[in-house]
C-alpha positions as CSV (number, residue, x, y, z in Angstrom):
1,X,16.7,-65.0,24.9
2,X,13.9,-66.2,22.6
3,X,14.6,-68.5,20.0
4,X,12.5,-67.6,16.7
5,X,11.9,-70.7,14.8
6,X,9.0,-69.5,12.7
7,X,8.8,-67.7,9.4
8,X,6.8,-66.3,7.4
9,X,7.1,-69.3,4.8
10,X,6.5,-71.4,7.5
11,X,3.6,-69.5,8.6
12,X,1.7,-69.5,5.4
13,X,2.3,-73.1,4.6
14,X,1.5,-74.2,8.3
15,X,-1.1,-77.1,8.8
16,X,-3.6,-77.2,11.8
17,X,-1.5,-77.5,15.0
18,X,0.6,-75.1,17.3
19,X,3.8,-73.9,16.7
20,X,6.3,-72.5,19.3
21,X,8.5,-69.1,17.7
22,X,10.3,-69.6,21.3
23,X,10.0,-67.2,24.2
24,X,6.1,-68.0,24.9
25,X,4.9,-66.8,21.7
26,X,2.6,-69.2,20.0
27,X,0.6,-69.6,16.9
28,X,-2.1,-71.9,16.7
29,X,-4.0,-73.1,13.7
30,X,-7.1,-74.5,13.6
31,X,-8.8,-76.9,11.5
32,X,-10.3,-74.0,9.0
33,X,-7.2,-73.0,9.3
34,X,-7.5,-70.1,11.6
35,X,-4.6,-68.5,12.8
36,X,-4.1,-66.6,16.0
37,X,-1.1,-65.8,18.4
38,X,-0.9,-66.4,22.0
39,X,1.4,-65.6,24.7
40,X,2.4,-67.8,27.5
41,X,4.2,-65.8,30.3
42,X,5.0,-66.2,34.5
43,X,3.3,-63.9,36.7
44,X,3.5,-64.2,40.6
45,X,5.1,-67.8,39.9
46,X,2.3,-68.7,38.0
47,X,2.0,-69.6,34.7
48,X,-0.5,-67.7,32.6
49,X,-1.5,-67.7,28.5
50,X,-2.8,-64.9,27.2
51,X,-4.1,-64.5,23.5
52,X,-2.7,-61.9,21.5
53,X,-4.7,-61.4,18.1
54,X,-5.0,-63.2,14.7
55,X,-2.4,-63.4,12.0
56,X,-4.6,-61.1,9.9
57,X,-4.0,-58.1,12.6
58,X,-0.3,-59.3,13.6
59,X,2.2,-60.4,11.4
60,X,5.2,-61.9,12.8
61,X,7.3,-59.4,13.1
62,X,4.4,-57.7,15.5
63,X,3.9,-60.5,17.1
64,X,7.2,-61.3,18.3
65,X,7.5,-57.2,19.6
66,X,4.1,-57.4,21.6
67,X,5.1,-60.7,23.0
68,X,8.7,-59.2,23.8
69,X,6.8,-56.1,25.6
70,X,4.0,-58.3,27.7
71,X,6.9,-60.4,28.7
72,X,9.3,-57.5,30.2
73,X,6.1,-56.5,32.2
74,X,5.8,-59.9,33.5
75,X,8.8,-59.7,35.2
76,X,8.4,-56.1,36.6
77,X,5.9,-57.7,38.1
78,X,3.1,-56.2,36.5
79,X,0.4,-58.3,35.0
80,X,0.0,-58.0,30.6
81,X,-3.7,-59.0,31.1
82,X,-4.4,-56.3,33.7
83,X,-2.1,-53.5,31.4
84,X,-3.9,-54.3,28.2
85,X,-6.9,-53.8,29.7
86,X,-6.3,-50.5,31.1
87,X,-4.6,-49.2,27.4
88,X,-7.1,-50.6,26.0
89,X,-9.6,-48.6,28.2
90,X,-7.2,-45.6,28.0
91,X,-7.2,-45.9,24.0
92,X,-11.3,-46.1,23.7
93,X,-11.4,-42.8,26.0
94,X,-9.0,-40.9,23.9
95,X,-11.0,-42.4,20.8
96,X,-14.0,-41.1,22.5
97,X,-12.3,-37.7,23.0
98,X,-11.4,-37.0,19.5
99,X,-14.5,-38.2,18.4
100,X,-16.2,-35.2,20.6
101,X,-13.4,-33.1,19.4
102,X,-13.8,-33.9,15.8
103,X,-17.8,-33.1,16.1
104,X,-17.1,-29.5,16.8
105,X,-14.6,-29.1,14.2
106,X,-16.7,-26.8,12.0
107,X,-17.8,-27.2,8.0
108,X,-15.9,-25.4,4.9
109,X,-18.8,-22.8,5.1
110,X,-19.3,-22.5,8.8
111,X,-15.5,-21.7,9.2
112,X,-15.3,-19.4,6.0
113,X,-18.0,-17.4,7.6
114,X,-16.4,-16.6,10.7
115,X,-13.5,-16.3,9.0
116,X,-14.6,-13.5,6.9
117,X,-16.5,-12.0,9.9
118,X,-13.4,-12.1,12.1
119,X,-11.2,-10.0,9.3
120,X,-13.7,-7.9,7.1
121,X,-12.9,-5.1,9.1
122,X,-9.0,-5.4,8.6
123,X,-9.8,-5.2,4.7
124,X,-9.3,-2.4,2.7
125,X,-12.9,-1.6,1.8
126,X,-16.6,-3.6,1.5
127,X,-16.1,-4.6,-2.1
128,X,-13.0,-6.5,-1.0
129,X,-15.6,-9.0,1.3
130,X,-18.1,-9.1,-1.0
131,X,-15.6,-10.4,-3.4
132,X,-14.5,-13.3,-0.5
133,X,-18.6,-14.2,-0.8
134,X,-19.0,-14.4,-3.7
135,X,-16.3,-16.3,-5.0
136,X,-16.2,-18.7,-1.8
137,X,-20.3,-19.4,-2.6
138,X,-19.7,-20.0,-6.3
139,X,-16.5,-22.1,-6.4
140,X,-15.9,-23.8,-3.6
141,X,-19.0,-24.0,-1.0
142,X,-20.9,-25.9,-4.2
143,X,-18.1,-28.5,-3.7
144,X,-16.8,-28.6,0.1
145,X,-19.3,-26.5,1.8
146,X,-20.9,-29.4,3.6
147,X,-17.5,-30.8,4.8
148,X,-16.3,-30.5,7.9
149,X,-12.5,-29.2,7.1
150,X,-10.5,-31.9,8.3
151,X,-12.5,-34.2,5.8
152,X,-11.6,-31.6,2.7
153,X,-8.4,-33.1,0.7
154,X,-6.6,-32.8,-1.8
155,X,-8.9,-33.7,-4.7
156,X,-11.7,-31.8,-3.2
157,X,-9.6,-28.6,-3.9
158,X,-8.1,-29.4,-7.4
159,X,-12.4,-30.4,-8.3
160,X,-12.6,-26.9,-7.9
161,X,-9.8,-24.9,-9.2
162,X,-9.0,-27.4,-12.0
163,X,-12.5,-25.9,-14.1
164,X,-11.3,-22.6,-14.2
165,X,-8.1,-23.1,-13.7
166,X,-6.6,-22.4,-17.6
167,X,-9.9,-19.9,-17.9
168,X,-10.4,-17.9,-15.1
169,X,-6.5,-17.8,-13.6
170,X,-6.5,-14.8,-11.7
171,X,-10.1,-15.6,-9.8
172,X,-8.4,-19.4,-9.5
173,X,-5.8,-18.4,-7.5
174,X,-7.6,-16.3,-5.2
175,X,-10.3,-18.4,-4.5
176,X,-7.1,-21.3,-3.9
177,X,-5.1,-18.5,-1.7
178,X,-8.5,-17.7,0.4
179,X,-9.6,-21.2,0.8
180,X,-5.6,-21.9,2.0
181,X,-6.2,-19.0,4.3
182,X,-9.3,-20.6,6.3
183,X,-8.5,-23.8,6.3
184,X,-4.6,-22.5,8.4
185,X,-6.8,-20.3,10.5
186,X,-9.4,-22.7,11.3
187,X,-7.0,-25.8,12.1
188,X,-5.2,-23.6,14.2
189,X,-7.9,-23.0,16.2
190,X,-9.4,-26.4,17.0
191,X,-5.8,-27.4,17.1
192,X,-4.8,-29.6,14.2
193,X,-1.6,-28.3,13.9
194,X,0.0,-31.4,12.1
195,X,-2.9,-31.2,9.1
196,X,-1.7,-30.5,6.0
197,X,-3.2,-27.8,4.4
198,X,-4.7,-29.5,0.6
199,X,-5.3,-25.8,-1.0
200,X,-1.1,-25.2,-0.1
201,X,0.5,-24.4,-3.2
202,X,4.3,-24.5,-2.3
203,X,5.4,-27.9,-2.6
204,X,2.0,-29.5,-3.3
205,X,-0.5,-28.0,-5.9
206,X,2.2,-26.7,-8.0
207,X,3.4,-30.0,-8.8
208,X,-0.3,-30.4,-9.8
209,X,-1.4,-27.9,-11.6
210,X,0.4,-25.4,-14.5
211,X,2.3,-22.3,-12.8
212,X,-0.4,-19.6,-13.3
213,X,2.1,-17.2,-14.6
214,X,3.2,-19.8,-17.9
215,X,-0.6,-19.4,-18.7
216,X,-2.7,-16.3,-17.6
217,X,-3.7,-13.9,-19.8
218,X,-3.9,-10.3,-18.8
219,X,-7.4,-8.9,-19.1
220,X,-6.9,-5.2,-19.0
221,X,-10.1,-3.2,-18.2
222,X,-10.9,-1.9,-21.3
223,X,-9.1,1.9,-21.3
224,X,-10.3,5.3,-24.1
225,X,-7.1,5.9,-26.1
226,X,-5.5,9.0,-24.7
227,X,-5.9,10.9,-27.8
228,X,-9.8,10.4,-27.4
229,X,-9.9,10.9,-23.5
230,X,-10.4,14.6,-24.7
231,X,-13.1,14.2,-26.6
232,X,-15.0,12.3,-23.6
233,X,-14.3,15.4,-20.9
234,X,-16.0,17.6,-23.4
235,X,-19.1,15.4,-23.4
236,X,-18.6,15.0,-19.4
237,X,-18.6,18.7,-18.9
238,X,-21.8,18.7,-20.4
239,X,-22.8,16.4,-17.4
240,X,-24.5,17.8,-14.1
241,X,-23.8,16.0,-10.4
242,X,-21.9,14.7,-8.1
243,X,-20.6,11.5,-10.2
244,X,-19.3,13.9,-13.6
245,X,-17.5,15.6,-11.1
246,X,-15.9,12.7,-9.4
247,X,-15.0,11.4,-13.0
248,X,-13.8,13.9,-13.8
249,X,-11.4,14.2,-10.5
250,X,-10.6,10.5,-11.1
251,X,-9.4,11.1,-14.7
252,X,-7.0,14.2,-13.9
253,X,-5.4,12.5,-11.3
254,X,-5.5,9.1,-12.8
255,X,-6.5,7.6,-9.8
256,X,-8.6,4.1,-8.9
257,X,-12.4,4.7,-8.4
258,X,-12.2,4.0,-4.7
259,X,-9.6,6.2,-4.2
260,X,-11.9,8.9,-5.3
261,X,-15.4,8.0,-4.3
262,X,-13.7,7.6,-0.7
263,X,-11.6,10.2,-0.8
264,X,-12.1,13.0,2.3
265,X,-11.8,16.6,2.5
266,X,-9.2,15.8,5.6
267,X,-7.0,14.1,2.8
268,X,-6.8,17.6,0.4
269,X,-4.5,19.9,1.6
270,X,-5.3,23.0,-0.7
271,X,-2.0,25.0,0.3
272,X,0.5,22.6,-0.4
273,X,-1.7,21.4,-3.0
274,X,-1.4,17.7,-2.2
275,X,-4.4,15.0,-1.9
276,X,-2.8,12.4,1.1
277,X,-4.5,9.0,0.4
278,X,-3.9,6.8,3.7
279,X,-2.3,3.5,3.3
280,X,-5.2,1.8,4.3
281,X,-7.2,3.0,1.6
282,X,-4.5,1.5,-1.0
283,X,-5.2,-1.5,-3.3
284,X,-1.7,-3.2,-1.8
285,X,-2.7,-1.3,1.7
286,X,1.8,-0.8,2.3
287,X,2.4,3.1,2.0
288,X,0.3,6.0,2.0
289,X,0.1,7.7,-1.6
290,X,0.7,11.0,-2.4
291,X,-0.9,13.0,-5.0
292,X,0.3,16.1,-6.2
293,X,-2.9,17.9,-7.7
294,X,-2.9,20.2,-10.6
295,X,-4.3,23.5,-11.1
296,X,-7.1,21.9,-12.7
297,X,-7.6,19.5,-9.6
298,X,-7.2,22.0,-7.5
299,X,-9.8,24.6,-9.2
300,X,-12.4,21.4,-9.3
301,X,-12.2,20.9,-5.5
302,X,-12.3,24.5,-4.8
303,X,-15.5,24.7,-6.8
304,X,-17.4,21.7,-4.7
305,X,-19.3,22.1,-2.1
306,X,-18.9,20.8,1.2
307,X,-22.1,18.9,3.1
308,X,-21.9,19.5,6.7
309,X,-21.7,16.3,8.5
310,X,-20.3,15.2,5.2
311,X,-16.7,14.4,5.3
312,X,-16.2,12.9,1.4
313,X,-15.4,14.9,-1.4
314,X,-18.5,13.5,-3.7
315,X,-21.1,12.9,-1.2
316,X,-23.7,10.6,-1.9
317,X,-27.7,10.4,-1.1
318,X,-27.0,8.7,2.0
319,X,-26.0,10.9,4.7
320,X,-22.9,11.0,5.8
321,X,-22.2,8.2,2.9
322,X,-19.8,8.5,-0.4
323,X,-21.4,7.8,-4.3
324,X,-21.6,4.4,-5.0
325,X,-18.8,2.3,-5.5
326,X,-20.7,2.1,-9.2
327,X,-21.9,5.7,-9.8
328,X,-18.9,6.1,-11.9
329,X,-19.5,3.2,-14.4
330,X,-23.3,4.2,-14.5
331,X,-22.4,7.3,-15.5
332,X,-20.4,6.2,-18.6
333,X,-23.2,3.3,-19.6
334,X,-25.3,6.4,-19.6
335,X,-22.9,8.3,-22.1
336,X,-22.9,5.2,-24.1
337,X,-19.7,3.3,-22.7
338,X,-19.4,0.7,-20.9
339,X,-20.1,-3.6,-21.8
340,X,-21.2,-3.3,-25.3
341,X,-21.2,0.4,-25.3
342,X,-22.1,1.9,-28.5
343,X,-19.5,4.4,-28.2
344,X,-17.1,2.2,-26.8
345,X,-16.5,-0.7,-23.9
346,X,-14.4,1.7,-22.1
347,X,-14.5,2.0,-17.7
348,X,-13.5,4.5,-14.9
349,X,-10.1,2.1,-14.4
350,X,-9.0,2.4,-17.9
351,X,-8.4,5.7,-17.7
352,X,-4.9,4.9,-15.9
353,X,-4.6,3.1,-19.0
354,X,-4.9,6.2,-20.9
355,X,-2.7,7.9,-19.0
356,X,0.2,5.8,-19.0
357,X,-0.4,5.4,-22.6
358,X,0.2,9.2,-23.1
359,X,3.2,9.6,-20.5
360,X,5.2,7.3,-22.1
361,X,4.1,8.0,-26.0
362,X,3.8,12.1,-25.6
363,X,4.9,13.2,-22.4
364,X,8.1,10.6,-22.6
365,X,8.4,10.8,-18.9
366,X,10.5,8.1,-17.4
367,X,8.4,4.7,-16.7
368,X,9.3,4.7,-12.8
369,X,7.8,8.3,-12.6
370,X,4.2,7.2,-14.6
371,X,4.3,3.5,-12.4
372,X,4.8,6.0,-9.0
373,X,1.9,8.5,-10.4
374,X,-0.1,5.2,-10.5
375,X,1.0,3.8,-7.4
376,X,1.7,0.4,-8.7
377,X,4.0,-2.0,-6.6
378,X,7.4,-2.5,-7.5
379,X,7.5,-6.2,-8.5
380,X,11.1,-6.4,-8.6
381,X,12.1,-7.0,-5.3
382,X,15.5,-5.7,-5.0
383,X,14.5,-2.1,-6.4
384,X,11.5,-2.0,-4.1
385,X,14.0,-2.3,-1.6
386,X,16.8,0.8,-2.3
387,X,13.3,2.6,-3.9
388,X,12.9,4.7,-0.9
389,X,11.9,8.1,-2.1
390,X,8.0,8.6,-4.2
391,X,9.2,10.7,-7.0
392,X,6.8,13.6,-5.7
393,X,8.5,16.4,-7.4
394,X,8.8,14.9,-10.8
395,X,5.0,13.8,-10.3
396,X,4.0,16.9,-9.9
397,X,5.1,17.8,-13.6
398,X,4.2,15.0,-14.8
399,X,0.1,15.7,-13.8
400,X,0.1,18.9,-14.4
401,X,1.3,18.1,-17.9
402,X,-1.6,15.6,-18.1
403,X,-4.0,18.1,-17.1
404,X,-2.2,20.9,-19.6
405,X,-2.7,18.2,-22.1
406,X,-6.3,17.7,-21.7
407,X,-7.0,21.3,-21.2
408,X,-5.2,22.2,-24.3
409,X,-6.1,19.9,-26.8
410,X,-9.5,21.0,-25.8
411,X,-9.4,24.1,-28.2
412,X,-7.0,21.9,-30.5
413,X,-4.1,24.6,-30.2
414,X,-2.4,22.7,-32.2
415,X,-4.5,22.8,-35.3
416,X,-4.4,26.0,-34.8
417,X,-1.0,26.8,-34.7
418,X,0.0,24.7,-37.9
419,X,-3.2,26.4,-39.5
420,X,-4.7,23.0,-41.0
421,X,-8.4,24.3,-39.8
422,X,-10.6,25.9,-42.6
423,X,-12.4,29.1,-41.1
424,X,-15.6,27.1,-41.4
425,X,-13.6,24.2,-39.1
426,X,-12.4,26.8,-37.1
427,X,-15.9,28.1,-36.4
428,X,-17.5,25.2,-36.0
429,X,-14.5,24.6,-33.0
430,X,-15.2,28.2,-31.1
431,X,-19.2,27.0,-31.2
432,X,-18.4,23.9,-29.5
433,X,-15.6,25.8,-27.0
434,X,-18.2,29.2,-26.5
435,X,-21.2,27.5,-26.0
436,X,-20.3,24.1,-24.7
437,X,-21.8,25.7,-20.6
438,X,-25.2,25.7,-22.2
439,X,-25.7,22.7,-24.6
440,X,-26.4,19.3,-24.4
441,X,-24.6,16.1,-24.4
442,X,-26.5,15.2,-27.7
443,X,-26.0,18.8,-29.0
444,X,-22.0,18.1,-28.1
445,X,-21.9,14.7,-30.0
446,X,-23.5,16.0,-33.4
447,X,-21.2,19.2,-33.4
448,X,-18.3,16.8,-32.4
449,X,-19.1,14.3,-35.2
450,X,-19.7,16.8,-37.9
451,X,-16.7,18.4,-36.4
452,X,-14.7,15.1,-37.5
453,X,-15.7,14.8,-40.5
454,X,-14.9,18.2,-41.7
455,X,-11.4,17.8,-40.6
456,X,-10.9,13.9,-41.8
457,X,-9.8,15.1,-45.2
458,X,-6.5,17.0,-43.2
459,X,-5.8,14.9,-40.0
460,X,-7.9,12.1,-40.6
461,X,-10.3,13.1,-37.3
462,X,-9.7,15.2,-34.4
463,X,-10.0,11.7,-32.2
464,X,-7.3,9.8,-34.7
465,X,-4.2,11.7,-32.7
């Protein structure tokens, strides 16, 4: 049993000389007051020393443990020289191993590449990876692109969310969820299955950084008020091609723009009168969505034609190929909407806007039945759950009564009917209705405007309902 008579205040106040803790162990200072441990031990009868390290690398507490290991070998009979030398051995060869290992261990942009590579095809559609590209390349390959991903930490990621992070919220969290997502798929690869993860929120960067939902700020794609989204098809209508008509689809059905541009003819059934979009096609890609299309739907599709070897509803140049993903927007920059329209910032999306707008402030439909027509996920977790059923039936009123509305406000029935129109309003009303197949879109605007102004003194313009 050894017999510890050092201690650490002995040790750091020790003068040249050796000093026995008992046991074997050792500590010897020399006169520059070096100090090292050393071992003395019996192997095969023989006495033996053996040095252990200097104080620096052992403290006593170390020292004594080693010492108490070498000398249990001892007297198994197994030399503590001969043993050291092999772990020693055994420990440079595994260093050597992970070194190698380490080396192929890919950088932040290597593995994000084949990462995207590996699951573009699982993604709902091209603009989904081109998004991945071009937020990885702009916010985080500037920063950790070089590094190979076991050298990325924590500060690394909050350097590149913490710039945008109170600015750009909802593009800070995916570029945080997508750099999380490579770094998991890439460790578990080369096997690094006890890293931790630096872009993990749970537990980690949300003690770091503000919940994004205490300070993002909605940024709604800029929508026509519903009460002017009439106004607008009667300039459309003026419009010749394949992208009027698709707008035109897009704004009776109230649909997303690559719903429509990718929609198929195998997806219309014209009997039951129903436009099928498969799940996969979905922005949150969990059910298929049915559409139930109104007459007016229903007489736009039957007046397309069909391109053989075609299978899309609003083919594009390219055979066999869809309209652009932004034929849609270049339509309406063309008609004067659009970023810093003239005639309004208004997009494709906002229409959904519109049309919520409306079924809650004129049709007064119930707010589950406009969220199904729109296909938005049920955030609330326990009614997703017993929410089993897609409200088809009630849908089905509820666009054809978007499409009545649009049709009808067209000839302003209503002015009609409460007789607020002068005869020279009223003519100026059948002009635009009678000839609106033959005119221009500029011919439409001037009759529209003048139009408006004849009627501001009664309603305050057709476009203020």
């Amino acid at each position: 049993m050894p017999i510890y008579n050092l201690s650490e205040r002995k040790i750091k106040h020790a003068a040249p000389g050796t000093y026995a803790d008992g046991g074997g162990l050792t500590l010897r200072v020399s006169k520059n007051h070096q100090k090292r441990w050393s071992l003395r031990f019996t192997y095969n009868r023989v006495q033996h020393e053996m040095g252990l390290g200097s104080l620096r690398d052992l403290n006593l507490e170390q020292a004594r443990a080693i010492s108490g290991k070498y000398r249990a070998m001892a007297k198994e009979g197994i030399d503590p020289r001969i043993a050291r030398a092999q772990e020693r051995k055994k420990n440079r060869q595994a260093a050597e191993n992970i070194k190698k290992h380490l080396a192929t261990i890919p950088t932040f942009t290597a593995a994000a590449a084949r990462h995207i590579r590996t699951h573009r095809r699982g993604w709902g559609n091209r603009k989904h990876a081109k998004q991945w590209i071009r937020t990885l390349k702009t916010y985080a390959c500037p920063l950790i692109g070089h590094k190979p991903i076991h050298t990325i930490t924590t500060q690394d990621i909050i350097g590149i969310l913490k710039p945008i992070w109170l600015s750009k919220t909802e593009t800070a969290k995916r570029v945080r969820a997508r750099i999380e997502n490579i770094l998991d798929a890439t460790f578990a690869v080369h096997g690094l299955h006890d890293a931790m993860n630096p872009a993990r929120w749970h537990h980690h960067l949300d003690n770091i950084l503000p919940k994004p939902g205490k300070i993002k700020t909605v940024k709604h794609h800029p929508a026509v008020p519903y009460a002017q989204v009439t106004p607008f098809m009667v300039r459309l209508a003026t419009k010749r091609g394949t992208s009027a008509l698709a707008l035109q689809f897009l704004i009776l059905n109230a649909s997303r723009t690559s719903e429509v541009i990718n929609a198929t003819w195998d997806e219309i059934d014209l009997d039951q009168e129903t436009w099928t979009i498969p799940k996969e096609r979905m922005k949150n890609q969990l059910r298929e969505h049915r559409v139930p299309l109104s007459r007016q739907a229903i007489d736009l599709l039957k007046a397309l034609p069909r391109i053989k070897d075609n299978p899309y509803l609003f083919p594009g140049a390219r055979k066999g190929r869809p309209i652009s993903n932004m034929a849609l927007l270049q339509l309406m920059r063309k008609m004067g909407h659009g970023t810093k329209g003239k005639k309004g910032h208004y997009v494709p999306h906002g229409f959904r806007s519109s049309f919520r707008d409306w079924a809650s402030e004129v049709a007064h439909y119930p707010s589950e039945v406009a969220e199904m027509a729109l296909a938005h996920t049920i955030k609330n977790q326990v009614e997703a759950a017993y929410r089993r059923g897609d409200l088809f039936d009630k849908r089905r009123g509820l666009m054809q009564a978007w499409a009545n509305y649009l049709e009808q406000t067209q000839l302003d029935l209503a002015l009609y009917e409460q007789q607020r129109l002068t005869p020279q309003q009223k003519k100026a009303m059948e002009s635009i209705m009678l000839k609106l197949g033959s005119m221009t879109e500029a011919q439409v605007d001037r009759m529209w405007e003048k139009l408006q102004q004849e009627a501001s003194p009664h309603r305050g313009g057709l476009d203020s309902r």
